[in-house]
PLY file of the C-alpha trace (Angstrom):
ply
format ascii 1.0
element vertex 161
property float x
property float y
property float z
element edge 160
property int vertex1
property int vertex2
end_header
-8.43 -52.15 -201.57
-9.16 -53.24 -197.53
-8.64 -56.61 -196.99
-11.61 -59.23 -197.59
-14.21 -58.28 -194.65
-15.37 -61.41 -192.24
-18.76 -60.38 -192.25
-21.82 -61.58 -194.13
-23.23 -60.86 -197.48
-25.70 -57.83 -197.26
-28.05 -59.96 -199.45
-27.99 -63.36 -200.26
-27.08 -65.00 -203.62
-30.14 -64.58 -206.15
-28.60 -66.14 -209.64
-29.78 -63.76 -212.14
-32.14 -65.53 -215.07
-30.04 -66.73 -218.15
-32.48 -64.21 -220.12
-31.56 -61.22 -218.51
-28.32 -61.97 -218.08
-28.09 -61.34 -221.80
-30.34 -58.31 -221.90
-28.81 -56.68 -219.72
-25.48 -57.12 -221.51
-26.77 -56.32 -224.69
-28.48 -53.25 -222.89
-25.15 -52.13 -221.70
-23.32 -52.82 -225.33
-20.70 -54.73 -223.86
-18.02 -55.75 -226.42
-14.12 -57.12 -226.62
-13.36 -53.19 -225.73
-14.88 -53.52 -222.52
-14.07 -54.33 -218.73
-16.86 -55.34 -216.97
-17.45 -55.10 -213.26
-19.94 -57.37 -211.78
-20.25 -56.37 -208.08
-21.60 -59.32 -206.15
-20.71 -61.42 -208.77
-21.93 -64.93 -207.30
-20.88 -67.82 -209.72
-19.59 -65.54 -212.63
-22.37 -66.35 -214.77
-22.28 -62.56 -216.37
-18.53 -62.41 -216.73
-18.62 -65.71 -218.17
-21.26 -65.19 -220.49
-19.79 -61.58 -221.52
-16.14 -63.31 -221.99
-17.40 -65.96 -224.30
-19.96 -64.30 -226.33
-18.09 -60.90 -227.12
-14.41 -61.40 -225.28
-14.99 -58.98 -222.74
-12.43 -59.00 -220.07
-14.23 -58.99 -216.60
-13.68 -58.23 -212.80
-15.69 -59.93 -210.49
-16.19 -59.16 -206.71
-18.25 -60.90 -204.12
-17.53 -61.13 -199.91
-18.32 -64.84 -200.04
-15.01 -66.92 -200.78
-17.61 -69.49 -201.87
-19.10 -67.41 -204.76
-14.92 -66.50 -205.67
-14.28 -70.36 -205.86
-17.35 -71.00 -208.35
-16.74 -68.34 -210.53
-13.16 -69.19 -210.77
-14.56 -73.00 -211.49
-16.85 -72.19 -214.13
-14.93 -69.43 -215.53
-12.16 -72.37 -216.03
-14.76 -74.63 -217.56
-16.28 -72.01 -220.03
-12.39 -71.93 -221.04
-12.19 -67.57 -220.41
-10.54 -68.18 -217.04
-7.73 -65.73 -218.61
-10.00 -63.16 -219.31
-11.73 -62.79 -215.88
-9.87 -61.56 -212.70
-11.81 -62.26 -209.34
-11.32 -60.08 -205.99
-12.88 -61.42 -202.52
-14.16 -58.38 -200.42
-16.55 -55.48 -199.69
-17.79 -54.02 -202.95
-18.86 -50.83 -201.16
-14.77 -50.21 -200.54
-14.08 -51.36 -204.16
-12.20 -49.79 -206.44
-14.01 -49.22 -210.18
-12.40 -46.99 -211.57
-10.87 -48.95 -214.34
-14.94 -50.48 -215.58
-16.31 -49.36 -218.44
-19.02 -51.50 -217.67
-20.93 -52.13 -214.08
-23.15 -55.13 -213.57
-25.31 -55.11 -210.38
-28.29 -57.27 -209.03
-28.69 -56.00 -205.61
-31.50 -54.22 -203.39
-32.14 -50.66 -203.98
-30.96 -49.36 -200.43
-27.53 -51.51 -201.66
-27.83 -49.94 -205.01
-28.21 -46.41 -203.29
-25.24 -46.87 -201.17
-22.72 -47.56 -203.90
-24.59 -44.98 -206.46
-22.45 -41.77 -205.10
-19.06 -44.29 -205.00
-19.75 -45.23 -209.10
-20.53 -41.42 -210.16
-17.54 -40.61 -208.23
-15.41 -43.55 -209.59
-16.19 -44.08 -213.42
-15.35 -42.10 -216.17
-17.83 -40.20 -218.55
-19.21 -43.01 -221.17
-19.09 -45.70 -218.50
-22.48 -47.48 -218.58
-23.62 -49.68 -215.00
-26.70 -51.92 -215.77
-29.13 -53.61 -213.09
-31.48 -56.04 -212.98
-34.33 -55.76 -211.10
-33.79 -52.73 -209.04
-33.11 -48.89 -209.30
-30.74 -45.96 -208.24
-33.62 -44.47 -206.14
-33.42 -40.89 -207.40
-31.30 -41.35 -210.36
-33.33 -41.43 -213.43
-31.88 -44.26 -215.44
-31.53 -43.47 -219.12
-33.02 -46.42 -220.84
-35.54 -49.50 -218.91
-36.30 -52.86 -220.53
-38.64 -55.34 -219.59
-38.55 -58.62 -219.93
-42.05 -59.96 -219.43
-40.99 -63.64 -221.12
-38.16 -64.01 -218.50
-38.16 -67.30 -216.27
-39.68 -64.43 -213.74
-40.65 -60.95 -214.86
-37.67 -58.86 -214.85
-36.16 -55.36 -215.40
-33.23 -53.91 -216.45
-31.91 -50.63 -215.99
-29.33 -48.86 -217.79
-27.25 -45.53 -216.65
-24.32 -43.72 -218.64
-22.06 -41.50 -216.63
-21.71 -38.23 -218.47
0 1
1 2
2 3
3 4
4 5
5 6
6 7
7 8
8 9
9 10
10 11
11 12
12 13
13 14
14 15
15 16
16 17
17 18
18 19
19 20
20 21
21 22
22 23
23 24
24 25
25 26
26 27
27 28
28 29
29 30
30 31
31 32
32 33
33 34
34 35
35 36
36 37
37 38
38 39
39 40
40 41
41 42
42 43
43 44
44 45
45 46
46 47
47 48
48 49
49 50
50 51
51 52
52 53
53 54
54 55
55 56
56 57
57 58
58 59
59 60
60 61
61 62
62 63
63 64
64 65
65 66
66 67
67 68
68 69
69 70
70 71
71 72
72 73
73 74
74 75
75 76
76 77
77 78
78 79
79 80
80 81
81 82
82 83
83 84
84 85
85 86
86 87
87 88
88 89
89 90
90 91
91 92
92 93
93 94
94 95
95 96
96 97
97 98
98 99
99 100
100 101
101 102
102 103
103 104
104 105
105 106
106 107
107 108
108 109
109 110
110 111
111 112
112 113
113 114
114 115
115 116
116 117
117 118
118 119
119 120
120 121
121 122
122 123
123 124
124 125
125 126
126 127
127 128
128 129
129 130
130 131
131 132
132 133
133 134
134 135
135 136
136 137
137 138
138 139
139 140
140 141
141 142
142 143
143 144
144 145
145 146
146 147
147 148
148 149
149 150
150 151
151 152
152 153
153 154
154 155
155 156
156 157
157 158
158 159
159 160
């Protein structure tokens, strides 16, 4: 992995709703066999919620040291700090391969840059879900709305086959 880039986010930190947060983890069947990715993690509150509800080990990367330090805060709090591993830098020159799991909540143009680097990267059976936005082209295999969210959101699930 390239060392942690000095440039700015390419989006800035949205938290994800508490609602979907769990959808889209129950969307992806996350469970104890897992490792979850969550690329632009922000405060951790996936991994953290994945790690305590189902034991799920977790890898979370974000550019901003700030979003690293609060993640590795609340993942100490929430008492799963050993189960979540957090890497500062460009998710776009990430390594994946080990996920079973991929969490995103980015823009599609972001979403369509790192779609050819997580077909390449993950193994058949590995599932990436995102909130809010698509792969552009690729046709996910399952969509859920959430119309009772705190705002209207959906998820969108793909399996690598």
């Amino acid at each position: 992995m390239s060392e942690p880039s000095a440039h700015r986010p390419d989006i800035a930190y949205i938290p994800t709703p508490t609602d979907a947060v769990d959808a889209m983890l129950e969307l992806a069947q996350v469970s104890a066999q897992d490792v979850l990715y969550d690329l632009g993690c922000g405060d951790g509150r996936l991994l953290i919620r994945a790690a305590t509800r189902w034991g799920t080990r977790g890898v979370g990367i974000d550019i901003d040291p700030t979003c690293i330090q609060q993640t590795r805060r609340n993942a100490q709090v929430a008492g799963v700090a050993h189960l979540i591993s957090l890497q500062q830098g460009n998710l776009y020159d990430s390594d994946v391969a080990a996920a079973t799991v991929v969490a995103l909540y980015l823009l599609p143009h972001l979403n369509a840059r790192l779609c050819p680097r997580l077909v390449q990267q993950l193994r058949p059976g590995a599932r990436i879900v995102s909130h809010q936005f698509d792969m552009g082209d690729w046709e996910p295999d399952e969509i859920l709305l959430l119309p009772t969210s705190e705002e209207e959101s959906v998820i969108y699930l793909w399996k690598i086959r």
